[in-house]
VEXFIPA-590995 format. One record per residue (C-alpha): residue number from 1; residue in three letters; z, x, y. Coordinates in steps of 0.1 Angstrom, whole numbers, plus 5000, padded with zeros to 4 digits. Last residue first. Example, Ala and Ser with C-alpha at 12.3 -4.5 7.8 and 13.67 -1.06 7.14 Angstrom:
num:residuo:z:x:y
2:SER:5071:5137:4989
1:ALA:5078:5123:4955
This chain:
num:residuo:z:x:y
616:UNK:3207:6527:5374
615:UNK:3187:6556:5366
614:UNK:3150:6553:5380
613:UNK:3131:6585:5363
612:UNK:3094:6596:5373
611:UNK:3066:6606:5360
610:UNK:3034:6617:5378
609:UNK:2994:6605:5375
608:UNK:2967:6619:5395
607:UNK:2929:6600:5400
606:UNK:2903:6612:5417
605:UNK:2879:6593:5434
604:UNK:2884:6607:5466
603:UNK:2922:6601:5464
602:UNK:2938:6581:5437
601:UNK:2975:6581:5435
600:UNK:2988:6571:5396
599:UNK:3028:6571:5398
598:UNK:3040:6562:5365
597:UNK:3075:6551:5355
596:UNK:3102:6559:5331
595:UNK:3135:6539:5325
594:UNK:3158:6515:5343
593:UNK:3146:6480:5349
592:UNK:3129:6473:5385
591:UNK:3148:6463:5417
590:UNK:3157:6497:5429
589:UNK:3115:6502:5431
588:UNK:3116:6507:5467
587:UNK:3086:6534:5481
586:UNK:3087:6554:5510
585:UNK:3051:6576:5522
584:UNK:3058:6610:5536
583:UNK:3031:6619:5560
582:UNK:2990:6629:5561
581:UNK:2972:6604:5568
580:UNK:2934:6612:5574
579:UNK:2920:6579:5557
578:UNK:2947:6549:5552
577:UNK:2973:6546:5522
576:UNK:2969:6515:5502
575:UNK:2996:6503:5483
574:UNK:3003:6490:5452
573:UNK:3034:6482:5427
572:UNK:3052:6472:5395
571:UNK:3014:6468:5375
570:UNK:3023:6464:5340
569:UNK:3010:6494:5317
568:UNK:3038:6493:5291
567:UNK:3053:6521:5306
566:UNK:3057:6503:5336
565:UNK:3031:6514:5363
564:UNK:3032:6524:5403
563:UNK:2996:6524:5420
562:UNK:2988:6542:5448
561:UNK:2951:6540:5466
560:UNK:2946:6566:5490
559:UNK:2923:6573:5523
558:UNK:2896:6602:5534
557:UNK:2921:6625:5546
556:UNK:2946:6615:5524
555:UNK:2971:6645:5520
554:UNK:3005:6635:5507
553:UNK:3042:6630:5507
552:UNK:3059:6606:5483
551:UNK:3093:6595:5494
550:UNK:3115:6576:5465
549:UNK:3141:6547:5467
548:UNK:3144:6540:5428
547:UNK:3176:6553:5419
546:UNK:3162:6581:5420
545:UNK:3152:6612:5391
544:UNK:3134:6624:5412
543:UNK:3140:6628:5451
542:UNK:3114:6633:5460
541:UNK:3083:6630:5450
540:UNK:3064:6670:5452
539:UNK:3032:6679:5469
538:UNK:3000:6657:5467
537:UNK:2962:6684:5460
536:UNK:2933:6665:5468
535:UNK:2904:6657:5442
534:UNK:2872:6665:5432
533:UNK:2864:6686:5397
532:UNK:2836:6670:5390
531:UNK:2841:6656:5358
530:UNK:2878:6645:5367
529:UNK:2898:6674:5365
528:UNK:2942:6668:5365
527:UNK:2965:6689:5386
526:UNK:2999:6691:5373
525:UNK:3024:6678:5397
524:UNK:3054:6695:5373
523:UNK:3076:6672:5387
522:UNK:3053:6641:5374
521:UNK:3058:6649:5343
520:UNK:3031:6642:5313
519:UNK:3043:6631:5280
518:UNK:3030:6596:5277
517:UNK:2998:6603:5289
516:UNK:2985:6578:5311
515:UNK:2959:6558:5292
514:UNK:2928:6560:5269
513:UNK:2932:6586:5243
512:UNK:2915:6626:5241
511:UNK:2908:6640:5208
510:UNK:2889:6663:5223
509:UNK:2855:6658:5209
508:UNK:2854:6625:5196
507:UNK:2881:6611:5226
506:UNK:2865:6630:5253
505:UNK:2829:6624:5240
504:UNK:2835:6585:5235
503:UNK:2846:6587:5274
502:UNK:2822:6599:5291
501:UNK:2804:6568:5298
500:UNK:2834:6549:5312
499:UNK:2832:6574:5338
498:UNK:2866:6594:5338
497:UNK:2899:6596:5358
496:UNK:2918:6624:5342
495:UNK:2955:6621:5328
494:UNK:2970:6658:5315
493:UNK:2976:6673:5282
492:UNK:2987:6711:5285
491:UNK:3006:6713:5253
490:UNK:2975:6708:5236
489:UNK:2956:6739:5250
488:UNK:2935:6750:5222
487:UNK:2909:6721:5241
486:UNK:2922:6706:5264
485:UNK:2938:6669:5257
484:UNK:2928:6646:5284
483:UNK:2949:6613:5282
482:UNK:2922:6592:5298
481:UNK:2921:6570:5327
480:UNK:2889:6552:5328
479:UNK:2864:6545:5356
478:UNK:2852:6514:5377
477:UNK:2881:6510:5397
476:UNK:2859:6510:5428
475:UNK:2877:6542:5441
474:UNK:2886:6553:5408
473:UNK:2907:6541:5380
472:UNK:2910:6512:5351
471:UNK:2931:6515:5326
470:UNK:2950:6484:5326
469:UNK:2967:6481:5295
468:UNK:2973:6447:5272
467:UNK:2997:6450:5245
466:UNK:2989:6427:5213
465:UNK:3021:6415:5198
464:UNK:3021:6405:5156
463:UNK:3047:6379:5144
462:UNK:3048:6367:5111
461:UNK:3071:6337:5095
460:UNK:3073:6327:5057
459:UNK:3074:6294:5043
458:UNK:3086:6269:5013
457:UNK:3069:6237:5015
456:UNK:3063:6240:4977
455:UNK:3023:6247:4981
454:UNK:3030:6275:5007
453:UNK:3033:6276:5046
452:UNK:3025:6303:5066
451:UNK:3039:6303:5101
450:UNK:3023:6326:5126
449:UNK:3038:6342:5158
448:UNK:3016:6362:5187
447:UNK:3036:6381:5210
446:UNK:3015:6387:5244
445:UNK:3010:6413:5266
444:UNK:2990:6405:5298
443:UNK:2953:6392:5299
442:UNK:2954:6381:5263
441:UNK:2918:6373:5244
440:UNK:2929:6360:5208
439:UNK:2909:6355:5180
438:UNK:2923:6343:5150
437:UNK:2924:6345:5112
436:UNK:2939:6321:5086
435:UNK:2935:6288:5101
434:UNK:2954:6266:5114
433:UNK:2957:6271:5155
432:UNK:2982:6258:5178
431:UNK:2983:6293:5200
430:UNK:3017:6291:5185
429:UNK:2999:6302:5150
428:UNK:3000:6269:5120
427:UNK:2987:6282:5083
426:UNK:2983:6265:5051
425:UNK:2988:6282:5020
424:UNK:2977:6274:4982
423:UNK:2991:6290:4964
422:UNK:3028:6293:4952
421:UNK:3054:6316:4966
420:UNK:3037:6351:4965
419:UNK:3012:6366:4989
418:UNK:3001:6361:5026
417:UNK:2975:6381:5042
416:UNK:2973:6370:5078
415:UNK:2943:6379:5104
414:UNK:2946:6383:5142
413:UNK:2909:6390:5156
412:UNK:2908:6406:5187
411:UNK:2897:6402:5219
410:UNK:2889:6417:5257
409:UNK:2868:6448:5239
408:UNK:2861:6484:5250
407:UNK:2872:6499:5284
406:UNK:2882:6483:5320
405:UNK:2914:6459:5307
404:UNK:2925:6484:5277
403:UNK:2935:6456:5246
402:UNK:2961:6473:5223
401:UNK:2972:6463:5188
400:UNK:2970:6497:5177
399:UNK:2968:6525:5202
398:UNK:2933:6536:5214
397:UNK:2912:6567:5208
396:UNK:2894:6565:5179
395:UNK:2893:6534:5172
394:UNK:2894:6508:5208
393:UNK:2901:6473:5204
392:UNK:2922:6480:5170
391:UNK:2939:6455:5149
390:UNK:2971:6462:5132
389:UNK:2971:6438:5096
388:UNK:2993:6407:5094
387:UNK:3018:6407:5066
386:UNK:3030:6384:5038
385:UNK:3059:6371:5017
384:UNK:3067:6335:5000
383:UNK:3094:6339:4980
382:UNK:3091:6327:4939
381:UNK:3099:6295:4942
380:UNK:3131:6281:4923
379:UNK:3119:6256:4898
378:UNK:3147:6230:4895
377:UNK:3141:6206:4857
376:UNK:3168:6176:4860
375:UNK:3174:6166:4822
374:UNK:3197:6134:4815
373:UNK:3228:6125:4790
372:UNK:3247:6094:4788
371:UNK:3280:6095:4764
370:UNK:3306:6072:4755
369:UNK:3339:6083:4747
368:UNK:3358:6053:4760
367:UNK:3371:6073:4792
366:UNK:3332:6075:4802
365:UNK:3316:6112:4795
364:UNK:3286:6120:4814
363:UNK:3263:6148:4800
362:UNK:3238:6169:4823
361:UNK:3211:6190:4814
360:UNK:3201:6212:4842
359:UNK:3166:6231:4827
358:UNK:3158:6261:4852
357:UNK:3117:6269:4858
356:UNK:3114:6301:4877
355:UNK:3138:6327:4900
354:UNK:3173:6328:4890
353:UNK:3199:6303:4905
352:UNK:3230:6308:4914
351:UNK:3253:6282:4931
350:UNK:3246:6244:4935
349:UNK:3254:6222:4897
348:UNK:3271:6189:4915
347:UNK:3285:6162:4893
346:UNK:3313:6177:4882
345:UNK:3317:6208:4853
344:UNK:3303:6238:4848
343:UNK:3275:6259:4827
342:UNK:3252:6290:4827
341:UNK:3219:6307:4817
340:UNK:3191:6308:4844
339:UNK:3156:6314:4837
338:UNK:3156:6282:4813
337:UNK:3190:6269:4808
336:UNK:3215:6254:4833
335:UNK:3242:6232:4813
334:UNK:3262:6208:4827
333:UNK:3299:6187:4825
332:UNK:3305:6155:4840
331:UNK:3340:6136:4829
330:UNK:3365:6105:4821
329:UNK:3344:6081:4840
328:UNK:3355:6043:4844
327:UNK:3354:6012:4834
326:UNK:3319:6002:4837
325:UNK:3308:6032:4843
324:UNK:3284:6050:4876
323:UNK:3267:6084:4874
322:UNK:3254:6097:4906
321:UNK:3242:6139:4903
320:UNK:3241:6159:4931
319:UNK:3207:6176:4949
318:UNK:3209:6212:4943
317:UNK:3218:6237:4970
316:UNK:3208:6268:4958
315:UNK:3227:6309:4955
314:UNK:3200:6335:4950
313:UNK:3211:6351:4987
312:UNK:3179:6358:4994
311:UNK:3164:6324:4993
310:UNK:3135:6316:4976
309:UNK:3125:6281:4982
308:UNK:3135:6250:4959
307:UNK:3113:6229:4938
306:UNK:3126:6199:4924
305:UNK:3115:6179:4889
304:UNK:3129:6152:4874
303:UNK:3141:6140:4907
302:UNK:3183:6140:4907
301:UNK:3193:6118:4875
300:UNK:3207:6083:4881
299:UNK:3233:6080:4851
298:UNK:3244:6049:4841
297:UNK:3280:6057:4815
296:UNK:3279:6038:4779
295:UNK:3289:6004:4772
294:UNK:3307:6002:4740
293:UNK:3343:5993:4761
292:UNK:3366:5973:4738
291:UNK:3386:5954:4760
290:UNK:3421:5967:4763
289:UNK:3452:5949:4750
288:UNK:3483:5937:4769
287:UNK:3515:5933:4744
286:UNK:3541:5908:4751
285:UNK:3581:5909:4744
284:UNK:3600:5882:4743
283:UNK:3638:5885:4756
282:UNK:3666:5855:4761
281:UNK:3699:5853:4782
280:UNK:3724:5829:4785
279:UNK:3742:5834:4822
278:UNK:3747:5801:4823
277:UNK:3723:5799:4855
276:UNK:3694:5808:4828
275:UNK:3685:5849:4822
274:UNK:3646:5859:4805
273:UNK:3646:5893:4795
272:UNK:3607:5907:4796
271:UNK:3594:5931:4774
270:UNK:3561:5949:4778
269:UNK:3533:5965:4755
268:UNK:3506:5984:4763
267:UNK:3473:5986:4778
266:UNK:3475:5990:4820
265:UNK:3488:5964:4843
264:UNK:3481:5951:4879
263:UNK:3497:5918:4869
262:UNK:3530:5904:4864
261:UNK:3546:5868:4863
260:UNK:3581:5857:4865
259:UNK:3590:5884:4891
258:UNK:3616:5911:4887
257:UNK:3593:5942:4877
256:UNK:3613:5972:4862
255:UNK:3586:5978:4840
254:UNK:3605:5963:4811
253:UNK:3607:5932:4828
252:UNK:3641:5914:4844
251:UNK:3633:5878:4850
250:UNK:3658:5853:4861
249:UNK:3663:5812:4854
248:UNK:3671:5785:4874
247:UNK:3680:5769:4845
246:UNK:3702:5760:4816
245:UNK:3679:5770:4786
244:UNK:3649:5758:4778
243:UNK:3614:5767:4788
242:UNK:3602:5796:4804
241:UNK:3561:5796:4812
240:UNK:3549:5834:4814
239:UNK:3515:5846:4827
238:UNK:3513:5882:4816
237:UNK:3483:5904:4832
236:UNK:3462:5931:4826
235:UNK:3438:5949:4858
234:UNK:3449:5983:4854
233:UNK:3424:5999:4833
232:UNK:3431:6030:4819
231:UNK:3410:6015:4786
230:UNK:3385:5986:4802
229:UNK:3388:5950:4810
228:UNK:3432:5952:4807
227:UNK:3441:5914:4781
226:UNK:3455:5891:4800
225:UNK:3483:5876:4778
224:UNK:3495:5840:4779
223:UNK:3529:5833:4778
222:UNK:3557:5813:4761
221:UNK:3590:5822:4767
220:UNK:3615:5800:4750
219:UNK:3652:5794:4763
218:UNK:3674:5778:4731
217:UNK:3671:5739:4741
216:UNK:3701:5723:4757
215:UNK:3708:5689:4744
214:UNK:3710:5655:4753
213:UNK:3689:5628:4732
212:UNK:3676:5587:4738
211:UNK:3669:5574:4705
210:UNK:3649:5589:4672
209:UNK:3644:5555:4646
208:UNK:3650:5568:4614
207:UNK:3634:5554:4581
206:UNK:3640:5554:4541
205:UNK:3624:5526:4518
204:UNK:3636:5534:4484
203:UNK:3635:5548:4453
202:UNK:3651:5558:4423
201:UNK:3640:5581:4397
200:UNK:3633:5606:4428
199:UNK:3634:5600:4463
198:UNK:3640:5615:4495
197:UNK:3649:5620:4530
196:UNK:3652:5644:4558
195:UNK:3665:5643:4596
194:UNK:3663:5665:4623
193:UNK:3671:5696:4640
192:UNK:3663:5732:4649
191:UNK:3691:5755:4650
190:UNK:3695:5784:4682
189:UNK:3734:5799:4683
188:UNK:3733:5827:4660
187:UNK:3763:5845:4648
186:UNK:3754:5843:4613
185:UNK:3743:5808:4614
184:UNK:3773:5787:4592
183:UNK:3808:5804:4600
182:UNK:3801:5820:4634
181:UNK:3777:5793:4651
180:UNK:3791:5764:4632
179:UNK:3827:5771:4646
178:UNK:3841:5744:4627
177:UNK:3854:5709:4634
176:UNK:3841:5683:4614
175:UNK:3845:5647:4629
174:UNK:3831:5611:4608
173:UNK:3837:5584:4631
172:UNK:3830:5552:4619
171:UNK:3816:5516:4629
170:UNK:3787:5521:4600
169:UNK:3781:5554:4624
168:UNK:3793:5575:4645
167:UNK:3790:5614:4637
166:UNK:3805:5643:4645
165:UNK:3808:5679:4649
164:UNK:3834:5697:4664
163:UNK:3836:5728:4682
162:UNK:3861:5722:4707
161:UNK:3844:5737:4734
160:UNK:3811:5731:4721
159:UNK:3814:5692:4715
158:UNK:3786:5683:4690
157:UNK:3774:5648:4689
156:UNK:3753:5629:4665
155:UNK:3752:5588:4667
154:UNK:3747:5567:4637
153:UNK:3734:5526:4649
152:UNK:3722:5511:4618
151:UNK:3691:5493:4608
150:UNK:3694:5467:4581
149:UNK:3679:5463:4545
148:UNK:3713:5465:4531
147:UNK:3711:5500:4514
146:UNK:3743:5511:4531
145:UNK:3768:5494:4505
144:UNK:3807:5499:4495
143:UNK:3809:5529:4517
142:UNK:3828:5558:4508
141:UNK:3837:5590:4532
140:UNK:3835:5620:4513
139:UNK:3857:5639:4494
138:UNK:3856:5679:4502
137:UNK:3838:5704:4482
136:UNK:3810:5680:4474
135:UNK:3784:5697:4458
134:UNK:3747:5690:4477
133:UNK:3745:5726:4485
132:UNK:3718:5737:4515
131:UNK:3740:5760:4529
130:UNK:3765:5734:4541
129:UNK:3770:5694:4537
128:UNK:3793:5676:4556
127:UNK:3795:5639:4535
126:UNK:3787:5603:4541
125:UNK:3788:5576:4510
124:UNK:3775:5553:4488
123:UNK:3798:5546:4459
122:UNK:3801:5561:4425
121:UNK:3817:5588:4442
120:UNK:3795:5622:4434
119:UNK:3803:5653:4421
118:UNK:3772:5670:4422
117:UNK:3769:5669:4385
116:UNK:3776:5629:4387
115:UNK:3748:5623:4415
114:UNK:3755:5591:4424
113:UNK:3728:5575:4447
112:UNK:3728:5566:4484
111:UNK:3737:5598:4501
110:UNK:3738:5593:4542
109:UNK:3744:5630:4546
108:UNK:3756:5654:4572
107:UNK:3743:5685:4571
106:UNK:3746:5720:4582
105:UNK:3722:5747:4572
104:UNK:3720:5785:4563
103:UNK:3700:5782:4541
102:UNK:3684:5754:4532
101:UNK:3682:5749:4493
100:UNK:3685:5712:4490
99:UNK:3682:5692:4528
98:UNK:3654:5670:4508
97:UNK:3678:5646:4499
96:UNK:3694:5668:4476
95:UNK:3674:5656:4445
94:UNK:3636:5653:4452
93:UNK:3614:5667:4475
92:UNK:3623:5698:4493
91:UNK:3625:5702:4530
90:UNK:3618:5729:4558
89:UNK:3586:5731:4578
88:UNK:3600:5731:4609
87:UNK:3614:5769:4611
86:UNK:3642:5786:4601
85:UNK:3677:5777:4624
84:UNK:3690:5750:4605
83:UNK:3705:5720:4620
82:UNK:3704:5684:4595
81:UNK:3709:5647:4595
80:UNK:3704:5637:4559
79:UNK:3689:5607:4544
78:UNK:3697:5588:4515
77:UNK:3685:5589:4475
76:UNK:3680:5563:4464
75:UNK:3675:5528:4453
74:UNK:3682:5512:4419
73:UNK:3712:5492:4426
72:UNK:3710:5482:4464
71:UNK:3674:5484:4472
70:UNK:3666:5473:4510
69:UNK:3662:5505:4524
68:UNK:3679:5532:4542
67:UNK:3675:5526:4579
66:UNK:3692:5548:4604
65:UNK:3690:5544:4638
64:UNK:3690:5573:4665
63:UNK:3713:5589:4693
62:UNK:3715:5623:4696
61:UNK:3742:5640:4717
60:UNK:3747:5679:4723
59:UNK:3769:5702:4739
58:UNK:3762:5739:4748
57:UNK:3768:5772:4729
56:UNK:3752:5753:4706
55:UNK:3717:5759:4720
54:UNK:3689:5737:4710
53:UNK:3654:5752:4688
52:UNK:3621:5733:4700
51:UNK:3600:5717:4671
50:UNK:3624:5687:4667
49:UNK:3619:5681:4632
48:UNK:3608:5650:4610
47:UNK:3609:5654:4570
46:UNK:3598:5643:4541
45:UNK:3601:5640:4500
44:UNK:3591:5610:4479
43:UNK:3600:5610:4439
42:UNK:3590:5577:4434
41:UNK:3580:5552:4453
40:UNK:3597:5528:4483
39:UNK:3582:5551:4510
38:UNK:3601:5581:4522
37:UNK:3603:5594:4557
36:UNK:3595:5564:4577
35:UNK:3596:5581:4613
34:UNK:3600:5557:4641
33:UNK:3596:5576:4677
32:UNK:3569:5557:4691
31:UNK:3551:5542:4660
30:UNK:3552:5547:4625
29:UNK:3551:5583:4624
28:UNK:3548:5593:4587
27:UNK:3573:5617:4566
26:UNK:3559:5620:4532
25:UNK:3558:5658:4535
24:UNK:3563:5671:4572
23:UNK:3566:5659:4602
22:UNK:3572:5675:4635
21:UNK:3584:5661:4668
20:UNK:3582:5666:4708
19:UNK:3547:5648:4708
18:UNK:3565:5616:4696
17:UNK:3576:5619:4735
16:UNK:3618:5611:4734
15:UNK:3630:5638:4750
14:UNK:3659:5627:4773
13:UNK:3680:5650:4780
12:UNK:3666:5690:4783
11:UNK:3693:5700:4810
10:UNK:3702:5682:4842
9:UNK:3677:5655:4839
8:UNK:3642:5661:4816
7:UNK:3623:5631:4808
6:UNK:3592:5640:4829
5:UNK:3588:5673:4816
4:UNK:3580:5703:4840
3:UNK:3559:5737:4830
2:UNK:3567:5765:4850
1:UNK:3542:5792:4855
């Protein structure tokens, strides 16, 4: 940010504003740019001071107007123009004209009064004073009277090139040449100046009038520091306002930045080299704090409490911790207790798990070293199991899970036992059905599926698949087909076509089930007994195995009803054969899955069952 003054021309000319100035001691601003610096009373000291440094590697002209009183005899002491390069509170009452003991310093005195240890003419008189000595090492110019009660022109120039210093004043010139910088400041080009006065035993009224001025001021970088919000913030800045110097000027910043101003910076400390169009150059280094960060992390814990299901692999998704900082987060670490035992880092805890109540407690770290901690409790459900019990239509003598269209009941009841997870359970079936038990009436297989659902939402599914067999037989399919097992003769088993009546006997006695039997072979033609032993002997199927284009030839003099069967009882074909036929009888099952079939041919009321084999 550059800061312009209205009096400035090429370089710093012109600076008259009383602002520009500094007093100290007696020294009083009478108006404008009047400074009395001593009144007319005893042992007055003050001072007035540019409060900017000038350059002497450049030229400089002050104009002013000197007034030292209106008493001749008894007044003293003078006034003093003065560079020094220490600060603007420099000046000593008394003796030496307040200029005493400045060091290093260059002077040029108006001294009023003889000081006869300092070697002083008896006259008043100008001298080049160094270091802050008011001995004369070199005689200076006499004057028979400067106390006359009038203002006088003096006029300060110093020529860099030829490194002179001089003054006009009382219609003089008074010239020192000297390399000031080397000889005086130590190298050092940058003096403060101004003018000081004093009074001791003898006193008098002692004023300077500050004209129009030309100078170069020593380049100063001012700045104002944005201090970073947080630590490892980068959101510092430096504002910088060059003054002085022979401008345009050039920035070269310790962080390689070129720009006048920076921003986008972390904590620290950074220098910035300041170069005017004289190639004069000038560094300042700034340091960018951090803002003291006592405000510790927010932490939005996952639900206090979360149940997960079982799963079989024991690893869990958990839900993730969200911790938020006002500067920022420097780390998330964890600790499962409880049924399980371990510990990580981040915000998200999934993996193993045991079964029962785990304790996450989790710790957020912020980069100040403040600390939020919260406790996330994860039951892991035990699994939810179950089963669902065979049912039996027909016991003894029936498969499990088997409804016989034409014997025993057209239902059953499908009932779940569930067990573990956490009670209690609800149920849903795909029949649409909630409740624990069932009855179900299929007229073709059917697969029965049941979800059970626990307290926790966590769920097991069962599936149970009833098989429904047509076992019906006979002329007016009002008998049974049943397995006949004869007695001592087990290997002999055979299908008979039975009164429903005879059946419990078959099955207590014999041990007999309702069906085809699963082992007969059709090859073999064995001849099965119905009760009264009626039925018409059918020669062989041929050929068998097939590919399912068979002949069947047989004797139906009073008619026959055939019926080809799945294994599973489903009905693949039917034909009625007319009375007295007696022929070869083609059949096409090609279409049909490979595997086993059953030929049942009922003739007379009696019912024969064969095997056969369709290979694809």
């Amino acid at each position: 940010m550059k800061k312009m003054f209205a009096c400035i021309l090429f370089f710093c000319a012109c600076l008259t504003a009383s602002a520009q100035y500094v007093t100290n001691g007696t020294a009083t601003q009478m108006g404008g740019t009047e400074y009395r610096l001593t009144q007319a009373t005893y042992n007055q000291g003050g001072s007035v001071w540019y409060q900017q440094r000038l350059d002497l590697r450049y030229d400089f002209t002050i104009n002013t107007e000197i007034y030292l009183g209106s008493i001749d005899a008894g007044g003293a002491d003078g006034i003093a123009f003065v560079l020094q390069p220490l600060n603007v509170n420099q000046g000593v009452s008394g003796g030496g004209i307040e200029y005493f003991g400045i060091v290093p310093s260059m002077a040029i005195e108006f001294d009023t009064w003889q000081n006869y240890e300092f070697n002083d003419p008896a006259e008043d008189h100008v001298g080049f004073m160094r270091n802050g000595s008011t001995v004369h090492t070199k005689q200076p110019s006499l004057f028979p009277n400067m106390e006359d009660g009038a203002w006088h022109t003096a006029v300060f120039e110093w020529n860099a090139a030829q490194q002179t210093l001089s003054v006009v004043a009382f219609n003089k010139a008074y010239i020192l040449q000297d390399n000031l910088v080397m000889s005086v400041f130590n190298g050092s080009p940058y003096v403060y100046w101004g003018f000081t006065g004093a009074t001791g035993a003898a006193i008098n009224d002692q004023r300077v009038r500050i004209g129009a001025t030309s100078f170069v001021e020593e380049i100063n970088i001012p700045g104002t520091v944005t201090n970073a919000s947080c630590p490892g913030s980068y959101d510092g800045a430096i504002d910088i306002s060059p003054t002085g110097g022979n401008g345009p000027y050039t920035f070269v910043w310790s962080n390689l930045e070129t720009t006048e101003d920076i921003a986008n910076l972390a904590a620290g400390t950074y220098t910035v080299t300041v170069t005017d169009a004289s190639d004069v150059s000038k560094s300042q280094t700034f340091t960018v704090g951090s803002g003291n960060d006592n405000t510790a992390p927010v932490v939005v814990c996952p639900s206090a409490s979360t149940t997960l299901c079982n799963s079989s692999s024991g690893t869990y998704t958990i839900p993730t911790l969200n911790a938020t900082d006002n500067c920022s987060i420097a780390g998330i670490t964890y600790t499962i207790s409880g049924a399980t035992n371990r510990t990580g880092t981040g915000n998200d805890a999934s993996g193993l798990l045991e079964n029962g109540t785990n304790y996450i407690t989790w710790t957020v770290t912020d980069a100040a070293g403040n600390t939020t901690a919260c406790t996330q409790q994860i039951i892991v459900n035990p699994p939810v199991t179950g089963s669902m019990p065979d049912v039996y239509a027909v016991n003894p003598g029936g498969n499990a899970n088997t409804i016989y269209i034409g014997y025993g009941p057209s239902s059953l009841t499908l009932t779940a036992n569930p067990s573990g997870g956490t009670r209690p359970y609800t149920y849903s079936w795909s029949t649409g059905e909630t409740t624990q038990s069932i009855t179900v009436s299929p007229t073709s297989t059917q697969t029965y599926t049941l979800t059970v659902t626990d307290a926790a939402g966590c769920t097991v599914v069962l599936t149970k698949t009833i098989q429904v067999v047509d076992v019906r037989c006979g002329k007016n399919m009002d008998k049974v087909i049943v397995c006949h097992v004869p007695p001592g003769n087990s290997g002999n088993a055979h299908e008979i076509c039975i009164s429903p009546n005879a059946v419990p006997a078959h099955i207590i006695e014999h041990g007999d089930m309702l069906g085809a039997c699963a082992g007969s072979s059709a090859a073999a033609a064995r001849k099965p007994l119905d009760e009264a032993n009626e039925y018409k002997e059918l020669t062989a199927i041929q050929p068998n195995p097939s590919r399912g284009q068979f002949q069947l030839r047989l004797d139906a003099t009073k008619g026959a009803q055939v019926r080809i069967l799945d294994t599973r009882g489903r009905l693949v074909q039917h034909r009625q054969v007319s009375a007295g036929a007696r022929s070869n009888q083609s059949f096409d099952i090609s279409r049909e899955a490979a595997g086993i079939y059953l030929v049942q041919v009922t003739t007379n009321g009696t019912v024969q069952t064969f095997k056969i084999v369709l290979q694809k």
